[in-house]
C-alpha positions in Angstrom: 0.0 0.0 0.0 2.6 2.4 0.8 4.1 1.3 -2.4 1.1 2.2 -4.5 1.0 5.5 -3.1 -1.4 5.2 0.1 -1.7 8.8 2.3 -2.7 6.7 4.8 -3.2 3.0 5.9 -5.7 1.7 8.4 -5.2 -1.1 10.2 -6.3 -3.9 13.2 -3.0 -5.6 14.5 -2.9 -8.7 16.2 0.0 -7.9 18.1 0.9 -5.0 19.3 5.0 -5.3 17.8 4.9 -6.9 14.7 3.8 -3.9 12.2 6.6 -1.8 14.2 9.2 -1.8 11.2 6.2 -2.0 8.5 4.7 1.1 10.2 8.4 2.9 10.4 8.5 2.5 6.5 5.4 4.1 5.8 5.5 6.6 8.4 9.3 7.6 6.5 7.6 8.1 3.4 4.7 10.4 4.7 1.7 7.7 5.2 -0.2 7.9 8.1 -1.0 4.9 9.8 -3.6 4.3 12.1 -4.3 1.2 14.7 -8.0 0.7 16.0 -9.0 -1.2 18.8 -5.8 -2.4 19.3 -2.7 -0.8 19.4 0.5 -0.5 17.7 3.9 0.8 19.7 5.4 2.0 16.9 6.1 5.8 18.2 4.5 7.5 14.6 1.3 5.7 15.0 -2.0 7.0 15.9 -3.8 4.6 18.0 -7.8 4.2 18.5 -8.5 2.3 21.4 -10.9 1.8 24.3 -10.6 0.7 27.9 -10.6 -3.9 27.1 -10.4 -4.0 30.8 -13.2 -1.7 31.9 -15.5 -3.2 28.6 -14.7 -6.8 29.8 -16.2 -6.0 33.1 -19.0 -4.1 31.7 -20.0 -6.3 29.6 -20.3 -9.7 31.9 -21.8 -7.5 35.0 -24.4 -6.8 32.1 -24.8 -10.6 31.1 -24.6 -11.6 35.0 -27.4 -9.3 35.4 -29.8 -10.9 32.7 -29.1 -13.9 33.8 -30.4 -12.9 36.8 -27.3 -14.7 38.7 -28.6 -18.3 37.2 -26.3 -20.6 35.4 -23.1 -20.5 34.1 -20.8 -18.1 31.7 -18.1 -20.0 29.3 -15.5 -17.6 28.6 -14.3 -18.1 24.9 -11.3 -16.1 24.8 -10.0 -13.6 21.2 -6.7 -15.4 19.1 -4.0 -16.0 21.5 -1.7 -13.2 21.8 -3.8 -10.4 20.8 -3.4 -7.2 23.2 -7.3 -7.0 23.4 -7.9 -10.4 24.5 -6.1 -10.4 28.0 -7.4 -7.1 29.7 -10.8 -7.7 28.2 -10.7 -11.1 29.7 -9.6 -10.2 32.7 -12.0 -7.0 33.4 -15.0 -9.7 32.9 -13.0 -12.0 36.0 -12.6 -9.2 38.0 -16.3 -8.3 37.5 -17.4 -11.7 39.3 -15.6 -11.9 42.1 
């Protein structure tokens, strides 16, 4: 993309590190690149991201709640390794104990 000409690239990375040198590149040649949900650490990208921790906890509190504190919740956890899974994951623990 940065190749073709792209102003700017959005993306959704699975791991917070692995787009670092891809992101350099582009950000060396004037493209601006931007991370949603998740986020990059490259330091020339803009990130969009919410609180996964705080949105984990909402959400289950929500689902405990129409429930009404009957049954049981299996957690299926995001790809392993993704920096949304973990704090989203561990917001919705936190939220039953």
């Amino acid at each position: 993309m940065v190749q073709a000409g792209a102003k700017a690239i959005v993306v959704y990375p699975i791991s917070p590190t692995a787009l670092n040198q891809v992101v350099r590149n582009a950000c060396g040649k004037g493209v601006t690149v931007v991370a949603y949900d998740a986020g990059i650490t490259g330091p020339c990208a803009y990130n969009v991201t919410i609180d996964q921790e705080e949105a984990g906890r909402v959400t289950l509190e929500w689902l405990a709640e129409k429930l009404d504190g009957k049954g049981n919740i299996v957690a299926i956890t995001g790809l392993l390794g993704i920096s949304v899974d973990n704090p989203a994951h561990q917001g919705g623990e936190g939220s039953l104990r």
